[in-house]
C-alpha positions as CSV (number, residue, x, y, z in Angstrom):
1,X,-19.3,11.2,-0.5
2,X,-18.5,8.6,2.4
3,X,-19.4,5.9,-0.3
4,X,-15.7,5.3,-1.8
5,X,-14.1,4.6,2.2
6,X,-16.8,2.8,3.5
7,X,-16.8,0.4,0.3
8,X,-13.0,0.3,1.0
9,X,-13.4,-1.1,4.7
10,X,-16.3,-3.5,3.6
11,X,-13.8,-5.6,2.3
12,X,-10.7,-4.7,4.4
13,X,-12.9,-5.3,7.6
14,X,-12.4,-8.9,7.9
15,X,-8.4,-9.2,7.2
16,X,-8.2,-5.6,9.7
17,X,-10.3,-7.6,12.8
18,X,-8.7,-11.2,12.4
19,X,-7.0,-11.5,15.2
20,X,-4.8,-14.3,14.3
21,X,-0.8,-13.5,15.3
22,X,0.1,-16.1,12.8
23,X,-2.7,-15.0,9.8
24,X,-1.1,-15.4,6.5
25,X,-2.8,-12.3,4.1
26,X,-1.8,-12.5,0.5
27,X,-2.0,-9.3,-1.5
28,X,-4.6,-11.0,-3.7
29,X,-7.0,-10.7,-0.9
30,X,-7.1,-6.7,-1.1
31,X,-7.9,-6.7,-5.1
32,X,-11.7,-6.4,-4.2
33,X,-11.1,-3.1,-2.3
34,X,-8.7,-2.1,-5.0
35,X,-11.2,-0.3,-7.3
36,X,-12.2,2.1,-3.8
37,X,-9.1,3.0,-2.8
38,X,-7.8,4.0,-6.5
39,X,-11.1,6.1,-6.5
40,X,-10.5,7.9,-3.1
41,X,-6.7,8.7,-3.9
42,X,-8.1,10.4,-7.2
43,X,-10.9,12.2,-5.8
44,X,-8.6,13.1,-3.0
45,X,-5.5,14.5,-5.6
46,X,-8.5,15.9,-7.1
47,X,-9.8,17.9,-4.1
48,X,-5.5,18.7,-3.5
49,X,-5.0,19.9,-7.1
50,X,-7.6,22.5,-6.6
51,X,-7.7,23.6,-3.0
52,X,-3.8,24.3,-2.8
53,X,-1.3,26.1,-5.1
54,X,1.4,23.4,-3.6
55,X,-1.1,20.6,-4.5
56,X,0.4,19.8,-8.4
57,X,3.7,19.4,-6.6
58,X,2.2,17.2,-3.5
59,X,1.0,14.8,-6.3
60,X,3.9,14.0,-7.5
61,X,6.2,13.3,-5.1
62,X,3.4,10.6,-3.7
63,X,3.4,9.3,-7.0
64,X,7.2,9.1,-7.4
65,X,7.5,8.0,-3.9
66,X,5.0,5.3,-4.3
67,X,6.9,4.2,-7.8
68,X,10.5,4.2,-5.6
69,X,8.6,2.0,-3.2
70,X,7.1,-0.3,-5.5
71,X,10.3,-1.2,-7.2
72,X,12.3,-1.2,-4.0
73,X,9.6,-3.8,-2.6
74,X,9.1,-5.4,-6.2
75,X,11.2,-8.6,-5.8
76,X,10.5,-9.9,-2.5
77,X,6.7,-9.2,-3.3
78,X,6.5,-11.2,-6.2
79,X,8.8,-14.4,-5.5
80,X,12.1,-13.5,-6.8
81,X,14.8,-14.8,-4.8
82,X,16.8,-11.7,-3.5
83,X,20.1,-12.2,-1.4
84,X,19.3,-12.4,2.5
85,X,21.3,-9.5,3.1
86,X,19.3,-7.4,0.4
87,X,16.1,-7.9,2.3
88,X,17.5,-7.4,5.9
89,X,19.0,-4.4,5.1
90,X,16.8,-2.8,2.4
91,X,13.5,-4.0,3.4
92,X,13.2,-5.0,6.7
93,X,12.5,-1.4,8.2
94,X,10.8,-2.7,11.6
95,X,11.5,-5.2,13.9
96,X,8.6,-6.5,14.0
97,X,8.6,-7.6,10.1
98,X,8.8,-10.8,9.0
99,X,11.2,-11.5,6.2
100,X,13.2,-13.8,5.4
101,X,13.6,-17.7,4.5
């Protein structure tokens, strides 16, 4: 059952080992790995639902975690101009990120 993750690095591989600092990666470059991933989280939930009597509960806070996240992240992810201070405070959780015009 190592199909699902290695089918998912076959097409993370070469964005993961490009060493560029200044490599520009747009999120349409991950669709191909898309289909694996969504297949591994299920299978894993799956595997979580049954194994654990916490496992129902487990699921859902990833999934409304990942939903808070997604519309948190939303507007700077898809073009919308957001005030400065809106993406320095909110978003930019590490230093090291790179947001900003």
């Amino acid at each position: 059952s190592c199909e699902l993750p290695l089918g998912m690095c076959k097409y993370c591989a070469p964005f993961v080992l490009n060493v560029r600092v200044l490599c520009v990666v747009f999120i349409y470059h991950y669709f191909a790995s898309l289909p694996f991933a969504m297949l591994s989280l299920a299978f894993w939930f799956d595997a979580l639902r049954k194994k654990y009597t916490f496992g129902k509960r487990t699921i859902y806070i990833f999934l409304a975690f990942s939903g808070i996240l997604f519309f948190v992240f939303y507007p700077v992810l898809s073009g919308f101009i957001v005030p400065r201070t809106y993406m320095l405070s909110a978003l930019k959780w590490f230093p090291s990120w790179i947001l900003g015009y």
